[in-house]
C-alpha positions in Angstrom: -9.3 125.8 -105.5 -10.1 128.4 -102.8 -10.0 127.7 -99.0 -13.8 128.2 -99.0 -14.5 125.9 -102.0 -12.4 123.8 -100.3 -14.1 123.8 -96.8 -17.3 123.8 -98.8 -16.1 120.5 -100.5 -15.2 119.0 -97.0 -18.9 120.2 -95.2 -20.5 118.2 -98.3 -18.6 114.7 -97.7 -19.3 115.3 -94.3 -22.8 116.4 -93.8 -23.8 113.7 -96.3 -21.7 110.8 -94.1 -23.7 111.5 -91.2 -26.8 111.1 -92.6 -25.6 108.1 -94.1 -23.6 106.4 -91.2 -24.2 103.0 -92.5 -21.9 104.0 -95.4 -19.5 103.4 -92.9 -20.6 100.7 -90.4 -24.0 99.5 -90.2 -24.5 100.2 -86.2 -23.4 103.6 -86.1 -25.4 106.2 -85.3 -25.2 109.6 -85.4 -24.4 112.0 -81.7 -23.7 115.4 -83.5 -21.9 116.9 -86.3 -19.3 119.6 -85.3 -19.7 118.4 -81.7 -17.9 120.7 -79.3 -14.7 119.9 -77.0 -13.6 123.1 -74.8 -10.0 122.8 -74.0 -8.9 125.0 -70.5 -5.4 124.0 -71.8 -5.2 124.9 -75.2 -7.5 125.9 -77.9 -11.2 123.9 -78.3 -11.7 121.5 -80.9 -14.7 120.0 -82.7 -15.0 116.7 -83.9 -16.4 116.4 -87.5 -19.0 113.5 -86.8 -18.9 112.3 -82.8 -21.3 108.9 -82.8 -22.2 105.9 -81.0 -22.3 102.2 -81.5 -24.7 99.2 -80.9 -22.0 98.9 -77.6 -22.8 102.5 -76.9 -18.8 103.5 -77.3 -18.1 106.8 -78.6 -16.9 107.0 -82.2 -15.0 109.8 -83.3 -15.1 110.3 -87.0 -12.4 112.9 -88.6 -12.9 113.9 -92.3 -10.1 114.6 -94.7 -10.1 115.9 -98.2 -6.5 117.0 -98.8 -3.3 116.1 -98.2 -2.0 119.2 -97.2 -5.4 119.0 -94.1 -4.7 115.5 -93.9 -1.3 115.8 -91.8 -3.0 117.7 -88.7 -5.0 114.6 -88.5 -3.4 112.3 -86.0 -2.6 115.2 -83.8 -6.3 116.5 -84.1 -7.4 112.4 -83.1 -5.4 112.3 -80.3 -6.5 115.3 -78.9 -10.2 114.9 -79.2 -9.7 111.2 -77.7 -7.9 113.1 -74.8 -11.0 115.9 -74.7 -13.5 113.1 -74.9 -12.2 111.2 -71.9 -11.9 114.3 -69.8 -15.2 115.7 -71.0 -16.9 112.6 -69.6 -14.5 110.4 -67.9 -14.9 107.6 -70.3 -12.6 104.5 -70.3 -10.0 104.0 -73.1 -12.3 101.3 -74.0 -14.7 102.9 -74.6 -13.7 105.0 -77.5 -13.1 104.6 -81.1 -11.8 106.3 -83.9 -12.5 106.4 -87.6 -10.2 108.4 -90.1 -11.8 108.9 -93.3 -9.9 110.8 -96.3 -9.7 111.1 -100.0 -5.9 110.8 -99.4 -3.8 108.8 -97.6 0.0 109.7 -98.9 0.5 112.3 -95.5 -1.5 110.0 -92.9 -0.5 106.2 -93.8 2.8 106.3 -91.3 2.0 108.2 -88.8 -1.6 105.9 -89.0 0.6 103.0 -88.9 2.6 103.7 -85.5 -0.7 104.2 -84.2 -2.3 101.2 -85.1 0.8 99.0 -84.6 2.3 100.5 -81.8 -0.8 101.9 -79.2 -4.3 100.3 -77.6 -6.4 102.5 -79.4 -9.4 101.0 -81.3 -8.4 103.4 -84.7 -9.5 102.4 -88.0 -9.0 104.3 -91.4 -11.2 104.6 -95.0 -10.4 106.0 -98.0 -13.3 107.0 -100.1 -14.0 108.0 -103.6 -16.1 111.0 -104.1 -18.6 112.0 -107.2 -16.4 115.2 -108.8 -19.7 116.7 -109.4 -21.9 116.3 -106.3 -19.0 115.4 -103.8 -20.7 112.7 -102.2 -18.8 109.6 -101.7 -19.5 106.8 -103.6 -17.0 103.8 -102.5 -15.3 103.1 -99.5 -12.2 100.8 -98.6 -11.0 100.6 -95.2 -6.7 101.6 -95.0 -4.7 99.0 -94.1 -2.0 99.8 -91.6 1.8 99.3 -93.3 3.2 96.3 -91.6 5.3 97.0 -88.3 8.9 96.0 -88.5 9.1 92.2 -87.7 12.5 93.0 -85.8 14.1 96.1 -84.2 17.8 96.2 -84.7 18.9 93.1 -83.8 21.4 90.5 -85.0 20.7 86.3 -85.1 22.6 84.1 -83.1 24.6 82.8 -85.7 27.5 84.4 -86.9 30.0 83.5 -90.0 33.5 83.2 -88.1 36.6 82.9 -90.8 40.1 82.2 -90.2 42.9 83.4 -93.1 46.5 83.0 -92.9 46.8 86.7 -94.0 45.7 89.6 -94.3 45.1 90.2 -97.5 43.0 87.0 -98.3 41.0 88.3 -95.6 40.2 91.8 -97.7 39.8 89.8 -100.7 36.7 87.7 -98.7 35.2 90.9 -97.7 35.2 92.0 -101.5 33.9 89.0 -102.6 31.1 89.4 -99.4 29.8 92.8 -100.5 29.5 91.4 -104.4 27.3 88.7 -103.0 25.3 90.6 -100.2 24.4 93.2 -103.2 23.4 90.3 -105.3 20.8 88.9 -102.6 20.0 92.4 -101.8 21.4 92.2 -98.1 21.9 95.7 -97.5 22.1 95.4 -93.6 25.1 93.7 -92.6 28.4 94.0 -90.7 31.9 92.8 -90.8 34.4 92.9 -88.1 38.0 92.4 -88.6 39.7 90.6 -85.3 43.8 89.9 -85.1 45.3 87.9 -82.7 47.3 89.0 -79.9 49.0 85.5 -79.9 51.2 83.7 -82.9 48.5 81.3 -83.6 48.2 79.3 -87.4 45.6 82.0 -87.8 46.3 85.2 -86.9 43.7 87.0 -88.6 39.7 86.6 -88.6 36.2 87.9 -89.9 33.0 88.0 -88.2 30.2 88.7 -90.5 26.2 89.1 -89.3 23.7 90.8 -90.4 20.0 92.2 -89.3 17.9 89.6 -88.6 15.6 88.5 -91.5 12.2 86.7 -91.4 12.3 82.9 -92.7 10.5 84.3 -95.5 13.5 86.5 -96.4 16.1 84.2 -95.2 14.6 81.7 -97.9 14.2 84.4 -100.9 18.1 85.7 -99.7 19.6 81.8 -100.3 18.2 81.4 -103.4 19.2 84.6 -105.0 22.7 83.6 -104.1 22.6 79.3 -104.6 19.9 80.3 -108.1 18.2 77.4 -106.7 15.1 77.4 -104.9 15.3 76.4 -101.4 12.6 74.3 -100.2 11.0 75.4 -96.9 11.1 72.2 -94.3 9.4 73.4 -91.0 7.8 70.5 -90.7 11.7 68.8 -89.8 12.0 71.1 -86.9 10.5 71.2 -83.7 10.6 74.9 -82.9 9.9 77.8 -85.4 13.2 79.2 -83.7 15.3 75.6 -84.7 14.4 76.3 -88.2 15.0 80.0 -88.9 18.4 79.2 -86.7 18.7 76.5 -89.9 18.1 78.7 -92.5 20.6 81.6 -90.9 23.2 79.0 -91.1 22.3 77.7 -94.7 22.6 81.8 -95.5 26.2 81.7 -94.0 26.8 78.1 -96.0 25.7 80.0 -99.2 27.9 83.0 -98.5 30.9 81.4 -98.0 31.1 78.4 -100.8 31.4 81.4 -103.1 34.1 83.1 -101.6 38.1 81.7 -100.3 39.0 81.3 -96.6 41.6 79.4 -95.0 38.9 77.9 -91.7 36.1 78.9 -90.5 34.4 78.0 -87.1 30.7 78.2 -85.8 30.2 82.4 -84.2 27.8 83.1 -81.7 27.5 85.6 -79.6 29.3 84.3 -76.3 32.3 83.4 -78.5 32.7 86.6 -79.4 32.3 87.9 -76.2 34.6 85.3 -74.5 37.5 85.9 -77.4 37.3 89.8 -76.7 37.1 89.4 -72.8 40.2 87.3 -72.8 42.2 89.4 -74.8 42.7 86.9 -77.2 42.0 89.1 -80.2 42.1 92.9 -80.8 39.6 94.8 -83.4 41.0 96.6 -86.1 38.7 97.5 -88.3 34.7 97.4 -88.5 32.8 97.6 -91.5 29.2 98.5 -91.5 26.8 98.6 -94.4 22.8 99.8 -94.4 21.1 101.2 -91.2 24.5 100.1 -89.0 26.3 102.8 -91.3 23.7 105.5 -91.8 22.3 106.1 -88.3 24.3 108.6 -86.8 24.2 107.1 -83.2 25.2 103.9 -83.9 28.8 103.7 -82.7 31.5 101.2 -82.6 30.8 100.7 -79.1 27.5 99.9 -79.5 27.5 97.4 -81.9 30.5 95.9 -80.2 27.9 95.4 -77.0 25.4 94.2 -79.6 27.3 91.7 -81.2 28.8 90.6 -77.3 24.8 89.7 -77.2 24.5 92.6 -74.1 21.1 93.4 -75.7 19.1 90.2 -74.7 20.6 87.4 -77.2 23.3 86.2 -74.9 22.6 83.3 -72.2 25.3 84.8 -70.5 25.2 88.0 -70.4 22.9 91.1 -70.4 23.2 94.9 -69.9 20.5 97.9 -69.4 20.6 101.3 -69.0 17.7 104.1 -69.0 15.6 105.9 -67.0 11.5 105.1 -66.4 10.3 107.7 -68.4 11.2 104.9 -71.4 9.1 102.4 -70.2 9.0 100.3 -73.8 12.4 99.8 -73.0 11.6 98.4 -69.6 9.1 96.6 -70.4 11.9 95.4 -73.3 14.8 94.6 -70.7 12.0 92.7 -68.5 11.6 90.3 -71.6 14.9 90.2 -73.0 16.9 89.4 -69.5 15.2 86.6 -69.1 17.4 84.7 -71.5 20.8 84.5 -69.6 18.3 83.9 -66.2 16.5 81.2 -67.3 18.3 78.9 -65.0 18.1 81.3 -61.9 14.8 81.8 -61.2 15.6 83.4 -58.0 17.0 86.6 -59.4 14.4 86.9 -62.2 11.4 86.8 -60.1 13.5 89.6 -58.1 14.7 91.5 -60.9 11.5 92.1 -62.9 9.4 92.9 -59.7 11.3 95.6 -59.0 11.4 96.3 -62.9 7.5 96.3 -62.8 7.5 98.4 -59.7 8.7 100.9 -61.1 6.1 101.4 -64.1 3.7 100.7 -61.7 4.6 103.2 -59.0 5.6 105.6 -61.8 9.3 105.9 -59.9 11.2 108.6 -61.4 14.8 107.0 -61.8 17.3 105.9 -64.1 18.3 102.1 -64.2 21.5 100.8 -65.0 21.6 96.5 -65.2 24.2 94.3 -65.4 23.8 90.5 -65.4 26.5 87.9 -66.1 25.2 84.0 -65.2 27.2 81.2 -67.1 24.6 78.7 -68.5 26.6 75.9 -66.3 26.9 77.4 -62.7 28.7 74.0 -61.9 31.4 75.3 -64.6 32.1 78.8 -63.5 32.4 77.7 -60.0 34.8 75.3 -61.3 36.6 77.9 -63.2 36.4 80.0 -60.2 38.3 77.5 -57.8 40.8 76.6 -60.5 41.8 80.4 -60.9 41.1 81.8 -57.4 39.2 84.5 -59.0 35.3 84.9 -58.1 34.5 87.2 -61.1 34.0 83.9 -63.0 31.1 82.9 -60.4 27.6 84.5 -61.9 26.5 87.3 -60.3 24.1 90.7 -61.1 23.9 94.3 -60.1 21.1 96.5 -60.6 21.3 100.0 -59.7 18.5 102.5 -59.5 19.4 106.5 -58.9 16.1 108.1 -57.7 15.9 112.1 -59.8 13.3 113.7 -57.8 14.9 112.5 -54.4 19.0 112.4 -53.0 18.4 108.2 -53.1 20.0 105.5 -54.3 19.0 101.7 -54.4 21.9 99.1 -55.4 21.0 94.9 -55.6 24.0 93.0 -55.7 23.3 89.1 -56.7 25.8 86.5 -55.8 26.2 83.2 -55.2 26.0 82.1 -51.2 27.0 79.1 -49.2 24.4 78.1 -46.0 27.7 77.0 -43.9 26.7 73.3 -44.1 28.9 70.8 -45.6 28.5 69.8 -48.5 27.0 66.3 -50.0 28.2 64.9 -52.8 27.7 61.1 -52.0 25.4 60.9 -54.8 27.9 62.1 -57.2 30.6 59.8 -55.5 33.8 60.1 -57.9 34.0 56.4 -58.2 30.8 56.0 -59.9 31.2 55.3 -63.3 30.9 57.3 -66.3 27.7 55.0 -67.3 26.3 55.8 -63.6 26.7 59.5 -64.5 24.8 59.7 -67.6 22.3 57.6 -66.0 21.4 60.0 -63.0 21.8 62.8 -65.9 19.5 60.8 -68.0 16.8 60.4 -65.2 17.0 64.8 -64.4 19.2 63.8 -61.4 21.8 65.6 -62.4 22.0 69.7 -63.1 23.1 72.7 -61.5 19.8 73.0 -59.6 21.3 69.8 -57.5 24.9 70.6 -57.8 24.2 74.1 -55.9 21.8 72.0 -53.8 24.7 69.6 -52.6 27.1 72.1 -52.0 24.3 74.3 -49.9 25.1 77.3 -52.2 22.0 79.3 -53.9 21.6 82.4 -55.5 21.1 85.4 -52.8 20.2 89.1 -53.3 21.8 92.4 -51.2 19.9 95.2 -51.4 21.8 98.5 -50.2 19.9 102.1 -50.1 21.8 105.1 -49.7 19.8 108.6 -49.2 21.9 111.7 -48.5 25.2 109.8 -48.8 24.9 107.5 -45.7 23.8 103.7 -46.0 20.3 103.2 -44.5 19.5 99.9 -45.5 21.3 96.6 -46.1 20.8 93.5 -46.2 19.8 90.4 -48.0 16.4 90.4 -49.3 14.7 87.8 -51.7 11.1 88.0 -53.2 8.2 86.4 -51.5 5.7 84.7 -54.4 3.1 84.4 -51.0 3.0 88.1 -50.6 4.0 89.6 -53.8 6.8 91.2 -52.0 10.5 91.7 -51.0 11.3 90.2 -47.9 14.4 89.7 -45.9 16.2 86.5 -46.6 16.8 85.1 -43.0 18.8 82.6 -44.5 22.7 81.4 -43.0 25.4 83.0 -45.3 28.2 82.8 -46.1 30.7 84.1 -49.2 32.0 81.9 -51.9 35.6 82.9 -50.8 34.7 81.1 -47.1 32.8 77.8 -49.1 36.3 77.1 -51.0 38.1 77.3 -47.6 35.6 75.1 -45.9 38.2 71.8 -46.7 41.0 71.5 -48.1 39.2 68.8 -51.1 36.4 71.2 -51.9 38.1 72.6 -55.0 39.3 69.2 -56.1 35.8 67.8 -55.3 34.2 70.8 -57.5 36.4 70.2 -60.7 36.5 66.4 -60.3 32.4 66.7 -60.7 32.9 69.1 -63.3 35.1 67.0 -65.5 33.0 64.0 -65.0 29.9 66.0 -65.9 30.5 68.0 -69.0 31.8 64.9 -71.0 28.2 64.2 -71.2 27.0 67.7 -71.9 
């Protein structure tokens, strides 16, 4: 077919649509065909059918015929939505869109991201057109292919196993890769770890996988059990309980079919603790799926991954971008939030400064760092015990302006008020049924032990422009004002809180033994 039989075709379907707009939604009506959009920038446009609805919102209707016309359609949508709201200064709510094509092979993805992935009010229809006359004769509005449920991410739960050697180890990763191709998990990973100590077992496997839907998880266990698991939400309190259930049933399945010497529960601080302590080196990683095709993915990466550095620790989280990926932002504001759950303090801190910069559309790269024990009574324990403050939480942000010689660094840390400390109420002497009492009736968490020992959780901000220092000091944020304000606050470092007495420490660990045989 020529390009003018062609065109000719497409004038037909689309002359005959806007004198029939109710073909298409009953309180349409019709603006102009071929209505005109002069570009200063680039070349003008014209929009097949521009009409209106019963809310009086423009609605931009682009006609497709072919496939080979259809893939300059999102780029042609996107610009007359742009022309449209320059043309008349009209709100992003006040515009719709309306794809309409015989063909939807070369516009269903890129259709998709839009519809899953942006605000605008786009809907697609694919017709069915008379071969004679051309005019359309059934229409079916396009569904949008499902987003991905989960970006690259790994569950909590991880299969740990212990082998006396190594070559019972290699025979459970053959026996792993026969089962994960029989319950078609293509997405997995397996890290070999070897001890650095002579322990009964010196060598280990960490297996984990991308996370699934329950739906999955479910269809995965029965292809490798052959029976068909029953779904029991109804048992569990919290949607996340019961896929955390199923992951572990998965990892039950798994490993009755293959040989192992132990095995103990993985998660990511584990792994993270293991590593950091130097009690096990790495020497080998398999990958499998998207974790062995993407060419970025390094070791490193999925190390940091694993570690739960990307938002599933409670311990741990780290960042780093610039503003100009604000999804990721707006991903980091979400996904810090759970190892600061407990430290209110710093969140409200971290994420206004987060949301600043989106707001103020600050030109800067971000680099986060966040490390916050989920017991602050332990790590200060741990702390005093090993006369080494890294264990004590703590945070740095860092922001590094790129239009302007400035940089902003917030330092969070744990500071004492100067007062001494209180712990009558958590006299040693009481007894272990006293404790679990006043634990019992919420009398008894870190929010009180930090409270008795006049610590809290304090901010620094430092700014350096040109090289020299030109601001710091403690700051914390105001709710009141919406603000950061200075923290007028006594203070005092940790270092000068376990010198305060020469009991403290043996106070701080006496408390911490008492309390964590009930936790």
């Amino acid at each position: 077919m020529s390009n003018r039989q062609y065109n000719n075709i497409e004038d037909t379907i689309r002359n005959w649509l806007a004198q029939n707009l109710s073909f298409i939604a009953p309180e349409l009506s019709l603006i102009r065909t071929e209505f005109p959009l002069p570009d200063h920038i680039g070349s003008k446009g014209f929009i097949d059918i521009l009409a209106k609805d019963v809310f009086n919102n423009f609605v931009i209707i682009e006609v497709k015929r072919a496939n080979n016309s259809a893939r300059d359609t999102i780029t042609e949508i996107l610009k007359y939505h742009a022309l449209i709201k320059q043309k008349y200064k009209a709100k992003d709510g006040e515009i719709r869109i309306i794809i309409i094509s015989t063909h939807w092979s070369e516009i269903i993805r890129a259709f998709s991201e839009l519809v899953n992935n942006t605000t605008y009010a786009i809907k697609g229809y694919k017709i069915e057109i008379d071969p004679v006359s051309f005019i359309p004769y059934s229409i079916e509005e396009q569904q949008a292919l499902p987003p991905n449920i989960f970006d690259r991410h790994f569950p909590r739960t991880y299969s740990l196993n212990l082998f006396y050697t190594k070559e019972k180890r290699e025979l459970f990763r053959q026996t792993f890769e026969s089962l994960c191709a029989q319950a078609h998990i293509s997405d997995y990973v397996m890290i070999y770890m070897d001890s650095t100590h002579k322990i009964i077992y010196p060598y280990a496997s960490v297996f984990t996988w991308q996370k699934m839907s329950d739906t999955e998880l479910i269809k995965k266990i029965g292809l490798i059990t052959g029976n068909t698991f029953e779904n029991e939400t109804d048992s569990y309190e919290t949607k996340e309980e019961y896929t955390q259930h199923l992951e572990e049933e998965l990892i039950i399945a798994l490993c009755k079919k293959a040989n192992y010497d132990a095995s103990e529960a993985g998660y990511p601080e584990k792994f993270d603790a293991e590593l950091s302590a130097g009690n096990w080196m790495i020497p080998t990683i398999y990958k499998y799926g998207i974790f062995a095709d993407d060419p970025r993915y390094n070791n490193e990466m999925l190390i940091s991954e694993i570690k739960g550095l990307d938002g599933n620790s409670y311990e741990r989280y780290s960042f780093i971008g610039e503003s100009s990926q604000e999804k990721r932002i707006t991903e980091a504001l979400e996904k810090s939030i759970n190892c600061l759950s407990n430290t209110e303090a710093w969140y409200q801190l971290i994420s206004f400064r987060l949301k600043q910069i989106l707001i103020k559309k600050e030109k800067v790269r971000i680099g986060l760092y966040i490390y916050n024990p989920q017991s602050t009574l332990r790590a200060l324990a741990f702390a005093a015990t090993l006369n080494y403050e890294d264990y004590a939480p703590f945070y740095q942000l860092i922001i590094v302006y790129t239009d302007q010689p400035t940089i902003e660094i917030y330092n969070g840390d744990i500071a004492w008020n100067g007062k001494k400390n209180n712990y009558s109420i958590l006299n040693r002497k009481s007894s272990p049924f006293d404790t679990l009492m006043k634990m019992q009736l919420g009398l008894l968490d870190d929010e009180l032990i930090l409270t008795l020992s006049n610590l809290y959780f304090s901010s620094k901000k430092i700014v350096i422009q040109d090289g020299n220092s030109i601001f710091n000091s403690y700051i914390k944020y105001d709710e009141d004002t919406d603000s950061l304000v200075i923290d007028k606050r006594d203070k005092r470092s940790i270092s000068d809180y376990y010198k305060q007495k020469p009991n403290i420490i043996e106070e701080l660990i006496s408390i911490y033994r008492t309390y964590s045989n009930y936790i």
